[in-house]
ROLUM-612956 format. One record per residue (C-alpha): residue in three letters; x, y, z. Coordinates in Angstrom, 2 decimals, always signed. Each point is the difference from the previous one (the first is absolute). Layout:
% residues N
('ALA',(X,Y,Z)) ...
% end
This chain:
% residues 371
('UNK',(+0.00,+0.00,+0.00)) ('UNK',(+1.20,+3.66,-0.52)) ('UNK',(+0.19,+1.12,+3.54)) ('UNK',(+1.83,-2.88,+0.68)) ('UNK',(+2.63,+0.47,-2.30)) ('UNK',(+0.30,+3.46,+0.97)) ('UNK',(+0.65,-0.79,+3.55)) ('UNK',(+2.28,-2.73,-1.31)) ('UNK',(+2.19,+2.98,-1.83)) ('UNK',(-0.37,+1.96,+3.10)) ('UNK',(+2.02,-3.18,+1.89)) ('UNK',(+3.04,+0.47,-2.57)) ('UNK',(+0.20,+3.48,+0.20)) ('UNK',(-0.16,+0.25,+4.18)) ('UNK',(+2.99,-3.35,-0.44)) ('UNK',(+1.68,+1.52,-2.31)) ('UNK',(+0.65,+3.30,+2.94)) ('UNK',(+0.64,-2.24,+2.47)) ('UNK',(+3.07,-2.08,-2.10)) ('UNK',(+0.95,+3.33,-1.00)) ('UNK',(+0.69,+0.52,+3.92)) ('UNK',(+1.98,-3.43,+0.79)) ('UNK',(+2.25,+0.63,-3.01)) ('UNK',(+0.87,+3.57,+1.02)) ('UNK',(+1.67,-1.59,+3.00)) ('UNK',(+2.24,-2.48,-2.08)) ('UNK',(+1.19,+2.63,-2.53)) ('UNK',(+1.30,+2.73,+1.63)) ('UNK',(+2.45,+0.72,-3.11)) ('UNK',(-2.98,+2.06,-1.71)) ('UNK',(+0.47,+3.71,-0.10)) ('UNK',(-2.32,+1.96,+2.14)) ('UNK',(-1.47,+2.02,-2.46)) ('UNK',(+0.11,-0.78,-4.15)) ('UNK',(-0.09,+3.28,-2.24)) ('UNK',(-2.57,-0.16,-2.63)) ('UNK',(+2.00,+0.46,-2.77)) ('UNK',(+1.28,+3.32,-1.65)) ('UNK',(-2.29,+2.49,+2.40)) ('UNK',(-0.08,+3.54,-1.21)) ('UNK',(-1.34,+0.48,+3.31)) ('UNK',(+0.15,-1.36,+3.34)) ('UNK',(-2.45,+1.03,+2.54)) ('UNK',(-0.29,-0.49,+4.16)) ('UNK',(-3.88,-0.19,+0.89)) ('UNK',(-0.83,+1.15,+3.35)) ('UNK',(-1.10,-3.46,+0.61)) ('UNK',(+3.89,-1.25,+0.00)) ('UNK',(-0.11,-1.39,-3.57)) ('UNK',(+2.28,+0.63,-3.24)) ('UNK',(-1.63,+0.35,-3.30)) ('UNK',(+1.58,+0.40,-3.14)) ('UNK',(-0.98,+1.55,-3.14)) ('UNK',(+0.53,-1.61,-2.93)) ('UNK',(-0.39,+0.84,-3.59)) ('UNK',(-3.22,-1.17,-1.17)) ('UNK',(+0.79,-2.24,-2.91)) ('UNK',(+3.04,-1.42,+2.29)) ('UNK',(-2.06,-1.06,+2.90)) ('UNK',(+0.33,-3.90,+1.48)) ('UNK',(-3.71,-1.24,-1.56)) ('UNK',(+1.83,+0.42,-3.41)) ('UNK',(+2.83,-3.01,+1.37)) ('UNK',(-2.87,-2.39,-0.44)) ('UNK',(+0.66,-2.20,-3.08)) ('UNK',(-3.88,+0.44,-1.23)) ('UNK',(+0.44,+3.95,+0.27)) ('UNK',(+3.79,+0.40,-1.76)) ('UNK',(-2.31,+1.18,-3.26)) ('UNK',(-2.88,+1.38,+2.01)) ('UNK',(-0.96,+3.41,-0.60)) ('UNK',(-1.27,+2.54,+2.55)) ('UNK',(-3.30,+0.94,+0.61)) ('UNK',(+0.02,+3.12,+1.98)) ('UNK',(-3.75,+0.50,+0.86)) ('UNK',(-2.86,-2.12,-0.14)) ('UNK',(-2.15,+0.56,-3.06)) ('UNK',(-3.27,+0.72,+2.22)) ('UNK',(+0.74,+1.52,+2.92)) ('UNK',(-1.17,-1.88,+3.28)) ('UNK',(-3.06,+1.64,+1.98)) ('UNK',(+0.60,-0.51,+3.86)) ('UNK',(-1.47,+1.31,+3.16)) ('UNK',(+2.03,+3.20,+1.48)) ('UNK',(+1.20,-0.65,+3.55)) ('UNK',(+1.94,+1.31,+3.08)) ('UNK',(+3.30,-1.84,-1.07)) ('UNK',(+3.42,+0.49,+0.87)) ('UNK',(+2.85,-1.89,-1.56)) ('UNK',(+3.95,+1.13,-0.22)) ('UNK',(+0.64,+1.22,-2.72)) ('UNK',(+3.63,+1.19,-2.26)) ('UNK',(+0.59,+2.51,-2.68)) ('UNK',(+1.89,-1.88,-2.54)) ('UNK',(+1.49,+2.03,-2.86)) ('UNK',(-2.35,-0.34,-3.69)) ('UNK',(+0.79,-2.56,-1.85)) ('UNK',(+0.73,-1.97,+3.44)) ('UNK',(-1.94,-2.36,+2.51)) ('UNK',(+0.48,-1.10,+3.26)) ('UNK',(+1.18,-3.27,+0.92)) ('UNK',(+0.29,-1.10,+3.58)) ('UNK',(+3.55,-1.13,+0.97)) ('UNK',(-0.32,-3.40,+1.17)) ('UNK',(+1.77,-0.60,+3.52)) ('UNK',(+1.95,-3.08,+1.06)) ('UNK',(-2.85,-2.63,+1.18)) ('UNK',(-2.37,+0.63,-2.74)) ('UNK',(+2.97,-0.43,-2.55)) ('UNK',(+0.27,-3.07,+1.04)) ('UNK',(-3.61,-1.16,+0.00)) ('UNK',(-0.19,+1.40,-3.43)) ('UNK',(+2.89,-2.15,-0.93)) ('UNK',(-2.14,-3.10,+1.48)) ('UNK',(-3.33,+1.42,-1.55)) ('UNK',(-3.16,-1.75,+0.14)) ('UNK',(+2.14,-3.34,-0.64)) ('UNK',(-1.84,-2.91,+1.71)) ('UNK',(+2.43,-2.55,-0.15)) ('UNK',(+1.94,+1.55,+2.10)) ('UNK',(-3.12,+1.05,+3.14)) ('UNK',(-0.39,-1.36,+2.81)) ('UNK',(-3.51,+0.26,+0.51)) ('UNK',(-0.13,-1.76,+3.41)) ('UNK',(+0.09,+2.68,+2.64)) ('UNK',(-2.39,+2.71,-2.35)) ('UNK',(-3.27,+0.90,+1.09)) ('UNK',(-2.24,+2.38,-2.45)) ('UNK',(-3.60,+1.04,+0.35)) ('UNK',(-2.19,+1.46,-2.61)) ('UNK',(-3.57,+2.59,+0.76)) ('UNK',(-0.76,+0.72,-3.69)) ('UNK',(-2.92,+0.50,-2.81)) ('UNK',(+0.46,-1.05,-2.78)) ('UNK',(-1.70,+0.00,-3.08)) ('UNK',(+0.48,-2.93,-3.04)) ('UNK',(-3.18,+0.23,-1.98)) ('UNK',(+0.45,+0.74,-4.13)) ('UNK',(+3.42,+2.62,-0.93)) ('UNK',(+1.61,+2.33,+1.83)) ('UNK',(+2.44,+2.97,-1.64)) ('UNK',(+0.67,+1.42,+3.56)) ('UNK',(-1.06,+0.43,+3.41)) ('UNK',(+0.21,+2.93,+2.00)) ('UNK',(-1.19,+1.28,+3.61)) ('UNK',(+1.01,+2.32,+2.76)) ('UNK',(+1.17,-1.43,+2.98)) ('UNK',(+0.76,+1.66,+3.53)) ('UNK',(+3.94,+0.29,+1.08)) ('UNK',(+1.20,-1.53,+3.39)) ('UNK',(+3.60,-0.95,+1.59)) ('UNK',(-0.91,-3.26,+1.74)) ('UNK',(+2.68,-1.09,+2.49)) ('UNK',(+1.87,-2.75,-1.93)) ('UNK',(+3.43,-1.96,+1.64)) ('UNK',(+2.69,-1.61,-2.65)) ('UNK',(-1.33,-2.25,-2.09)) ('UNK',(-3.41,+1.03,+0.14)) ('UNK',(-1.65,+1.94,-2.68)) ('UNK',(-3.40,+1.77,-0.25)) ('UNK',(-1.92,+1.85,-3.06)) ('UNK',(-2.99,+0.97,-1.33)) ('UNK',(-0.35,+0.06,-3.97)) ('UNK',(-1.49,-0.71,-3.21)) ('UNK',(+0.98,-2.72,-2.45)) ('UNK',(-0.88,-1.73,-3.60)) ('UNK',(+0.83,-3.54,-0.79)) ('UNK',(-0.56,-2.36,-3.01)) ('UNK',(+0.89,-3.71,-0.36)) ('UNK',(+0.92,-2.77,+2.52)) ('UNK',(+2.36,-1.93,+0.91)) ('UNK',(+3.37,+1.21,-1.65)) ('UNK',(-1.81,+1.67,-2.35)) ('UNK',(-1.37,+2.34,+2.91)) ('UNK',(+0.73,+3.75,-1.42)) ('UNK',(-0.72,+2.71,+3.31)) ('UNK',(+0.93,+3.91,+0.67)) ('UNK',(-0.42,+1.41,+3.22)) ('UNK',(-0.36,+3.48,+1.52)) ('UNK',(-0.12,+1.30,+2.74)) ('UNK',(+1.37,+1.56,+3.50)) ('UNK',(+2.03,-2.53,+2.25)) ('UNK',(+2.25,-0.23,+3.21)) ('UNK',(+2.95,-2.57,-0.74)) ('UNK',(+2.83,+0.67,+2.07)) ('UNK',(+2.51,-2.66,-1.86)) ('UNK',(-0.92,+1.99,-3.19)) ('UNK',(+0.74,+3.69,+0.97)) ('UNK',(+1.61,-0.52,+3.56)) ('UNK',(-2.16,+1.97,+1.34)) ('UNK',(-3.62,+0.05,+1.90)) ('UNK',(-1.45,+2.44,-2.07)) ('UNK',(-2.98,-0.36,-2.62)) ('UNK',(+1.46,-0.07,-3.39)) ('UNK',(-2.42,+0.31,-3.53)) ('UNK',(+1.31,-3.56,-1.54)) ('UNK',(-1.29,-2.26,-3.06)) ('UNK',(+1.17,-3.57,-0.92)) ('UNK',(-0.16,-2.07,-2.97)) ('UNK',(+0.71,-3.48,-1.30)) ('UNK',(-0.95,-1.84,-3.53)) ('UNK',(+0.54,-3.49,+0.64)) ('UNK',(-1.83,-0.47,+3.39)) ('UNK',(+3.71,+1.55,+2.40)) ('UNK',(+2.90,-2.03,-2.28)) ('UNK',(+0.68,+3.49,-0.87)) ('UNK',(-1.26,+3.86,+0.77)) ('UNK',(+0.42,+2.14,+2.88)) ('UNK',(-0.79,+2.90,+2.62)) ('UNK',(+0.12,+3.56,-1.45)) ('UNK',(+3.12,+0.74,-2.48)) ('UNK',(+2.18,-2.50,+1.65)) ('UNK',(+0.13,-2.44,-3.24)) ('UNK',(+0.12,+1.50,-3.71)) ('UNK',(-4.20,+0.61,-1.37)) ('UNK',(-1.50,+2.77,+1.65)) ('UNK',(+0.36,+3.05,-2.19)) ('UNK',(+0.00,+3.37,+1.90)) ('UNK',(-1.44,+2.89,-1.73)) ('UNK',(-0.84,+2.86,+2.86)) ('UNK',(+3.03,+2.09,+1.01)) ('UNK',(-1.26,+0.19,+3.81)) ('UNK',(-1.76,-3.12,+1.44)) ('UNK',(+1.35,-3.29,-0.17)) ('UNK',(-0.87,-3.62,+1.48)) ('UNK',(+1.89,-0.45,+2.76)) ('UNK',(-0.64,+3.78,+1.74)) ('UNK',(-0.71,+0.22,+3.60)) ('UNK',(-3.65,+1.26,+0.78)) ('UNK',(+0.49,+2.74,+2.56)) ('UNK',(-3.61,+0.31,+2.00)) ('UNK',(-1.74,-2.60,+0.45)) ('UNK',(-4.10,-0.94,+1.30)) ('UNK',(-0.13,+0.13,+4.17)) ('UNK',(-2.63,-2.28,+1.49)) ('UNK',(-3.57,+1.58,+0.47)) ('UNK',(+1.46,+3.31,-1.25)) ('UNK',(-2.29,+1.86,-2.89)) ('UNK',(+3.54,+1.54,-1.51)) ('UNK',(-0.28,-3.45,-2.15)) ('UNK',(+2.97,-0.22,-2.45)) ('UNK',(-0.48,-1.64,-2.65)) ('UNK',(+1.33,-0.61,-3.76)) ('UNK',(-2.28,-1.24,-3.22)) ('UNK',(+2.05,-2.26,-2.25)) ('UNK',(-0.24,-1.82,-3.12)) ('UNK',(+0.99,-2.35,-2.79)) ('UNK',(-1.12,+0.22,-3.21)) ('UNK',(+0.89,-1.73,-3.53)) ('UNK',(+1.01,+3.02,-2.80)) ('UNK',(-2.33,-1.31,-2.65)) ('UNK',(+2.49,+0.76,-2.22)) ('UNK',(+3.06,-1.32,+0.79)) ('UNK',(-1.26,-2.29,+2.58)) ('UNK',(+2.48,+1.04,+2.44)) ('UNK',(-1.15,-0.05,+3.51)) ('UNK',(+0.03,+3.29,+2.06)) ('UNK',(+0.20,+1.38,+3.35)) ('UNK',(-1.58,+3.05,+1.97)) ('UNK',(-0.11,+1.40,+2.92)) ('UNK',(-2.54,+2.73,+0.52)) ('UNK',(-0.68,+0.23,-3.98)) ('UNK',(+3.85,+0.69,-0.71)) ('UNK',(+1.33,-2.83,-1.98)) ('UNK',(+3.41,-0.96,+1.23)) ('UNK',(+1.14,-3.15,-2.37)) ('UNK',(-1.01,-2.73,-1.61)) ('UNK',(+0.78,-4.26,-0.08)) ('UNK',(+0.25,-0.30,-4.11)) ('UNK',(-1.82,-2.26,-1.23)) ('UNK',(+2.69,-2.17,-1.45)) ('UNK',(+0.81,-0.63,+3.62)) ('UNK',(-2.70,-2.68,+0.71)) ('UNK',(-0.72,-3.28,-1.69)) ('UNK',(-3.52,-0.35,+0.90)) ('UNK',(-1.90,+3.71,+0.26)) ('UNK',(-1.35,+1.05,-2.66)) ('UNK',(-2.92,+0.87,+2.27)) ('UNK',(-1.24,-1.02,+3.65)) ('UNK',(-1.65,-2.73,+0.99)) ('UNK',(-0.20,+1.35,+3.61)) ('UNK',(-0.09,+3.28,+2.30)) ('UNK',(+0.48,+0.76,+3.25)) ('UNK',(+0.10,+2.05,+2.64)) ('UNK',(+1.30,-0.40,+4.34)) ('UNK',(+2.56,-0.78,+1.82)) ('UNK',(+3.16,-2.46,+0.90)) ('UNK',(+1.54,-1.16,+2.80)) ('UNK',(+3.05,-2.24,+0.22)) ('UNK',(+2.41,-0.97,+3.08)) ('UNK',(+3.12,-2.19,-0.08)) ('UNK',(-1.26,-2.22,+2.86)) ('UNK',(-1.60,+1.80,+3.43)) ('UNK',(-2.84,+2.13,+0.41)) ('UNK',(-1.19,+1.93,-3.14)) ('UNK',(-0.03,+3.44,-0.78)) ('UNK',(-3.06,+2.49,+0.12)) ('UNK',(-1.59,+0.65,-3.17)) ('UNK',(-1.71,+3.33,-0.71)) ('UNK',(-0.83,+1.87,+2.65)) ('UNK',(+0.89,-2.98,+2.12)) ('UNK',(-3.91,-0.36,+1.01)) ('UNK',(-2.37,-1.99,-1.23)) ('UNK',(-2.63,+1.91,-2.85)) ('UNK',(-3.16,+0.35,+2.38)) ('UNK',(-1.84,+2.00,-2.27)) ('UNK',(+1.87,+3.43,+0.83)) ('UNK',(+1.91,+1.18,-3.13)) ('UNK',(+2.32,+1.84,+3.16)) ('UNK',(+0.67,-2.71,+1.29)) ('UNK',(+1.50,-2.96,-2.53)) ('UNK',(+2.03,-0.02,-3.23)) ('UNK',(-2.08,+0.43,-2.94)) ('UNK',(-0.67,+0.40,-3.79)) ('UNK',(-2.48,+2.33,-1.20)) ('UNK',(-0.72,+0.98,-3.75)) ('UNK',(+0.70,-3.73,-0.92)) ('UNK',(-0.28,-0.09,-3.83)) ('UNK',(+1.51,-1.85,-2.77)) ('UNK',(+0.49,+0.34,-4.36)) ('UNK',(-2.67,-2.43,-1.21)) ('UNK',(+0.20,-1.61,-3.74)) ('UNK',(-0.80,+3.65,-1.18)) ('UNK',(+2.70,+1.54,+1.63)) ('UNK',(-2.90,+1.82,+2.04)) ('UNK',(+0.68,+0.82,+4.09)) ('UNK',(-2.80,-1.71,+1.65)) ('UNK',(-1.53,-1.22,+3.28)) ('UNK',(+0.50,-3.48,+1.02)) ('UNK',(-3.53,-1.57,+0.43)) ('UNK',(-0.46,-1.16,+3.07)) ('UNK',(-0.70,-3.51,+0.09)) ('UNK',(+3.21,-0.65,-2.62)) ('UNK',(+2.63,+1.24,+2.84)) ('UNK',(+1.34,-2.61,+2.15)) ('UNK',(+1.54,+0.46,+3.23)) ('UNK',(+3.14,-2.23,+1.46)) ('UNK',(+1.77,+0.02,+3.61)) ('UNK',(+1.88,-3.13,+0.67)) ('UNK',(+0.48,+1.22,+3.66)) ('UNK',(-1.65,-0.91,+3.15)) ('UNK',(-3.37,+3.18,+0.77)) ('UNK',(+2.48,+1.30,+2.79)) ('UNK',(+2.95,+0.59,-1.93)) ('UNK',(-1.37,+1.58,-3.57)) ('UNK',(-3.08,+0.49,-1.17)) ('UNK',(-1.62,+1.47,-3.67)) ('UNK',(-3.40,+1.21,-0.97)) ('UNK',(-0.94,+1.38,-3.19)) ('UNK',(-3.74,+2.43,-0.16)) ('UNK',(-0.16,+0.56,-3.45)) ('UNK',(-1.13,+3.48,-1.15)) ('UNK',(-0.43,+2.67,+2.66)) ('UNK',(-0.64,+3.54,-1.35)) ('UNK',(+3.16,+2.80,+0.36)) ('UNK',(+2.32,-3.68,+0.83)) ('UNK',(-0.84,-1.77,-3.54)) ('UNK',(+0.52,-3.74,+0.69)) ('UNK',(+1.44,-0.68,+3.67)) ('UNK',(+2.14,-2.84,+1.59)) ('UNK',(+1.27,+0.12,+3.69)) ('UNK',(+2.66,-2.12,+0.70)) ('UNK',(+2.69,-0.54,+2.90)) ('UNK',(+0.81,-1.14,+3.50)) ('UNK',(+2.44,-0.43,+2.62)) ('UNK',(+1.70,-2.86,-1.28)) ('UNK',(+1.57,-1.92,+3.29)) ('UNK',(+0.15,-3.78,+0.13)) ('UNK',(-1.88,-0.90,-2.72)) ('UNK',(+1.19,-3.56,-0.70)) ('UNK',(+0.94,-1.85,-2.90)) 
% end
């Protein structure tokens, strides 16, 4: 089934941070910090990162053999309607002609170098719970949603997100992009929330977080996957922060994009994947995942109880039907999934409610939630 194979994909990605982790204590030989290469620019983010600007026809995605004769697309053809929101996300002034590329530090150098490579997980100790919608009825060219920000409290190998995703094809055929807003200390070595995405196109043997593999192409000059978010949501607070984000096929090219508060910010090409051509399933919650232990809050880190203060959530849910039209899930086609025990996570989704568009609450405490 679909949700099951996304929470499957879910499991390599949350192994493939924790062997990051046990081989950043064998090699100690790696340089702390790797250069992207030939910056015109390097810049120090209040947030204690390094990001480089690089030329954009010389950026990394263009290392990736499928992309050596790709040629850049610089805006979508339609532009991307989204809901306007109280976000705030670092942001850089690269020079024109120039995007920013986050410098990748020493630990997630090394889980890049290990990607999403399951021979090599140990899956054993890894604990991941899902509170999602999703929605697998007919095509999908996109899904989109605005979803409110929070900095759970996470330890080291623990991870926690809320985002969006589209998937086609099982098995190792299973195609899937991701977006989103995370905490994953291993990946930024830090506690902060970070604006991430992920990909794969042959179900984890290869893909990655962010710009830490060659395929995601860059195109704005000032946000970047990868950025720290710097306010986040407080519980029971009305000051809700909050951040509508999407991915949508260009009809066009077929190259998928990402934005973040209607400004496009890159795109995965569409030579990239093997098996997405369009979507045979969209989604929209939350993750959890814990290298053995208790598990981390998701959301707000409180169960949805009806109060759109008081849980994680995703309002405006919508996705690109077969007409390339935004639209309204119906209600009785969404599905919802939690895989975790009611005290630990819970997800509900209300369908249409006026100002909101289509709802879903999601979250919880997280705590010893078993296998």
């Amino acid at each position: 089934m679909m949700n099951r194979l996304f929470y499957v994909l879910c499991l390599v990605i949350s192994s493939f941070s924790h062997i990051g982790d046990g081989l950043a204590i064998v090699k100690d030989d790696f340089e702390l910090e790797r250069p992207n290469k030939s910056p015109i620019k390097s810049i120090y983010t209040k947030s204690g990162h390094i990001v480089d600007c690089i030329e954009i026809n010389k950026q990394p995605a263009f290392d990736h053999p499928l992309l050596w004769n790709h040629t850049l697309q610089r805006k979508p053809s339609v532009k991307n309607s989204a809901t306007k929101s109280d976000f705030i996300l670092e942001k850089v002034d690269c020079p024109k002609e120039s995007v920013p590329i986050q410098r990748m530090i020493k630990n997630n150098l090394i889980q890049d170098k290990s990607s999403f490579n399951t021979d090599i997980l140990d899956q054993n100790n890894v604990r991941y719970f899902g509170a999602y919608a999703y929605h697998n009825d007919g095509t999908h060219y996109g899904a989109s949603g605005t979803t409110n920000i929070y900095n759970p409290t996470v330890s080291n190998g623990q991870s926690s997100e809320s985002s969006v995703h589209v998937k086609n094809g099982n098995g190792d055929g299973a195609n899937v992009i991701v977006l989103g807003w995370h905490v994953h200390p291993q990946l930024y070595d830090d506690y902060g929330s970070h604006l991430f995405s992920l990909w794969t196109s042959d179900n984890f043997k290869s893909g990655c977080y962010n710009a830490y593999c060659p395929g995601f192409v860059q195109t704005d000059r000032s946000y970047y996957l990868g950025s720290r978010i710097g306010k986040t949501s407080t519980y029971g607070s009305t000051k809700v922060v909050q951040m509508s984000i999407s991915i949508h096929q260009d009809e066009k090219t077929q190259n998928w994009w990402l934005s973040v508060e209607n400004k496009a910010i890159g795109y995965f090409p569409a030579h990239l994947f093997s098996n997405l051509n369009k979507a045979g399933e969209v989604g929209w919650g939350g993750l959890a995942k814990s290298v053995a232990g208790a598990s981390p809050p998701l959301g707000s880190g409180h169960l949805p109880d009806g109060n759109l203060i008081h849980s994680g959530y995703f309002s405006h849910i919508q996705f690109l039907n077969d007409i390339r039209q935004d639209v309204d899930p119906v209600y009785g086609a969404v599905k919802t999934f939690s895989n975790a025990p009611d005290k630990c996570y819970g997800v509900k989704y209300y369908g249409h409610r006026k100002q909101l568009g289509c709802l879903l609450l999601f979250g919880g405490p997280g705590g010893a939630c078993g296998n």
